[in-house]
N, C-alpha and C positions, 0 to 999 in steps of 0.2 A: 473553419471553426470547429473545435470539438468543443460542444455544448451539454453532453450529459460523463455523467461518472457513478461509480457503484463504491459506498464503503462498504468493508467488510467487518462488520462487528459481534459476530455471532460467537466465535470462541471464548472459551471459557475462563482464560488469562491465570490458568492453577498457579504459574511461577509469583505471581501477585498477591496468592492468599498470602494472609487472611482477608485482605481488601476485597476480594471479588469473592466472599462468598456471601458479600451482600451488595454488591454492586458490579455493575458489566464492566470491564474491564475499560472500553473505551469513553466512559462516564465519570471516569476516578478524576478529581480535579487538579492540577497544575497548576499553581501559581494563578489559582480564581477560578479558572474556566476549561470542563474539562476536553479532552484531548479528543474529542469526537466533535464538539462546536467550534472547536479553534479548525479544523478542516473542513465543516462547512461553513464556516466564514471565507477562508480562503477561497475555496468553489466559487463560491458566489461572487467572491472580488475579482476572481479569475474570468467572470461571465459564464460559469456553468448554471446552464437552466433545469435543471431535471437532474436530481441527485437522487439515486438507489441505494438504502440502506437494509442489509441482512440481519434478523436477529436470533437468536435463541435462547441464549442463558441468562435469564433475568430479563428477557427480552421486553417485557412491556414496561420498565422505566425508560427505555429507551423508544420506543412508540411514543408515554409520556410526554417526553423531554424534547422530541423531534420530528415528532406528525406533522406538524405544520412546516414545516424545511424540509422536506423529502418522502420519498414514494417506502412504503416499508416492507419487506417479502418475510412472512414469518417461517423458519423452516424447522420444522418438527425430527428431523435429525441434523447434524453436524456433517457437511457437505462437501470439509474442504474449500480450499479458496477456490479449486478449478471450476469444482460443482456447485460452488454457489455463485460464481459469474453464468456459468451456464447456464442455471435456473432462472437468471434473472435478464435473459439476453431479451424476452418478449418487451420488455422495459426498456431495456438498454439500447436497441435496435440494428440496424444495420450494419454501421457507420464506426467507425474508430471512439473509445470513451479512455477515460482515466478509470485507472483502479487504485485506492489508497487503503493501506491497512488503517482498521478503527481505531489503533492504538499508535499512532506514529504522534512526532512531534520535530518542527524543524523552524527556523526561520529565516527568511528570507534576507539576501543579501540589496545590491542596487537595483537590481530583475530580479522582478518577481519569478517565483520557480515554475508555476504552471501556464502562463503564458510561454515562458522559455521552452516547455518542453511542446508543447504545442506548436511551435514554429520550427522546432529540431523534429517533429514527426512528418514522415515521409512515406506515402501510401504504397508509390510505387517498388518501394524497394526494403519497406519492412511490414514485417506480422505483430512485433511487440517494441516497444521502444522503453526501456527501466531506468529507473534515477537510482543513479551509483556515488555511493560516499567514500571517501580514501578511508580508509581501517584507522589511520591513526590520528585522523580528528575528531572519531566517534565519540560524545558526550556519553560515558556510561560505558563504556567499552570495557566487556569482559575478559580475563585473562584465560587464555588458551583461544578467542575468537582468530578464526583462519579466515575472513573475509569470505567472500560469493564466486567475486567475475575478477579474469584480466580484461584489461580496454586494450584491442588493438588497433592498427590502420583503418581509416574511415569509416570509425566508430561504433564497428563490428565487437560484441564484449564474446568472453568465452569462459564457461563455467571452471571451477578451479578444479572439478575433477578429484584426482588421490592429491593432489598438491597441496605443501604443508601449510601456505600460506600463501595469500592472493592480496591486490593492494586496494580493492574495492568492496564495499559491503552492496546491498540492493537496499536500497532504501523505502521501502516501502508503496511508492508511485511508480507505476506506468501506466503506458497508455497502449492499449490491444485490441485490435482488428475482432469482429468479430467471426471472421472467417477463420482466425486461428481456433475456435473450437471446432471446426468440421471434424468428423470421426472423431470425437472425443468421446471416453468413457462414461456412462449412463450413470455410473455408482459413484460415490466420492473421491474425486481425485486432485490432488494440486497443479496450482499454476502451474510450477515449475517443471512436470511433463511435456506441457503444452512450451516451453520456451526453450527444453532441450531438443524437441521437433523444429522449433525456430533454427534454432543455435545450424543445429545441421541443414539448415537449408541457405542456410545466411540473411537471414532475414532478422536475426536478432539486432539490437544496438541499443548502445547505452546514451544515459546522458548527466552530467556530472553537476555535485552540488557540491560547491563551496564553503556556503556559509555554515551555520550551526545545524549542528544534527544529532537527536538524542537518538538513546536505546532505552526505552522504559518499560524493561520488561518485567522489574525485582521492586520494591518496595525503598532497596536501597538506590536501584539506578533511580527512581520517584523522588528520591529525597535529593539527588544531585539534581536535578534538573527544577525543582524548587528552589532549592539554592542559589542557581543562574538567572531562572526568570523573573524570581521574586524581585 
């Protein structure tokens, strides 16, 4: 069972002003409820018991809003996604967790997605396991986006590199050892250092979602995904 996870919601969401310059980006409401509660709902319906949220920018409406549903780490600079699982591993613990970005939005098909990926993680033979969405079912999908990962043989993914175009976006959830920070950078650095050290050792894999899956990163992807859910 992987029973704890970490959002990340400390970024400052500029692509969304003028909306986040009065509100945290993963706060902004969809369709009622916003996009930071609709995933710890999920957590929770998943059976995650211990949920770690990062904050910064406007950070104490989100304290506010979600002190009582999870543990909160204030962090007085911007860390990066790598640096701020890092800072939060004394919480996170040992053991393999979920990582979701604070701003994501999807939903679930006849399996559910975090159960699913849960049963697709495999300690002995991965570091990080990513939810991968095909480019061209992305809800919001901007023009010129070249996608993340190819998926190859036994479900090994491989970054796209100088390649003009790949058939998978990263969807915002995985789930990461936390042995993949060993020698990891002190100062602020991204995941995605730590999954290109994956990648090369072959311990990367992916894991694929079907059903609906936004990109809400613009005001106007916001207003599509209103559209849908409403």
């Amino acid at each position: 069972m992987i029973t704890t996870a970490m959002i990340l919601a400390a970024g400052r969401g500029e692509r969304m002003r003028p909306l986040t310059d009065t509100i945290p980006k993963p706060l902004i409401p969809v369709a009622g409820k916003s996009m930071l509660e609709r995933s710890l709902d999920k957590l929770v319906e998943a059976g995650v018991t211990r949920i770690v949220v990062n904050v910064h920018h406007l950070g104490q409406q989100i304290v506010d809003r979600v002190s009582d549903r999870a543990e909160i780490i204030h962090e007085d600079r911007l860390l990066d996604t790598g640096g701020s699982v890092k800072n939060a591993l004394p919480l996170l613990g040992p053991g393999p967790f979920f990582i979701l970005n604070g701003d994501m939005l999807w939903r679930d098909g006849p399996d559910m997605l975090l159960p699913r990926m849960r049963m697709r993680w495999k300690p002995e033979s991965m570091d990080a396991l990513l939810l991968l969405h095909p480019i061209h079912k992305v809800i919001g999908r901007e023009p010129g986006e070249r996608g993340d990962y190819f998926l190859e043989p036994w479900g090994h993914i491989r970054h796209r590199g100088m390649a003009p175009l790949t058939p998978y976006v990263f969807a915002g959830i995985s789930v990461c050892d936390a042995r993949l920070f060993e020698e990891s950078p002190d100062a602020p650095f991204s995941l995605l250092t730590l999954w290109h050290r994956a990648e090369a050792a072959r311990r990367l894999f992916g894991a694929l979602h079907e059903c609906e899956w936004f990109h809400v990163g613009t005001p106007k992807q916001l207003a599509e995904a209103e559209r849908i859910l409403a």
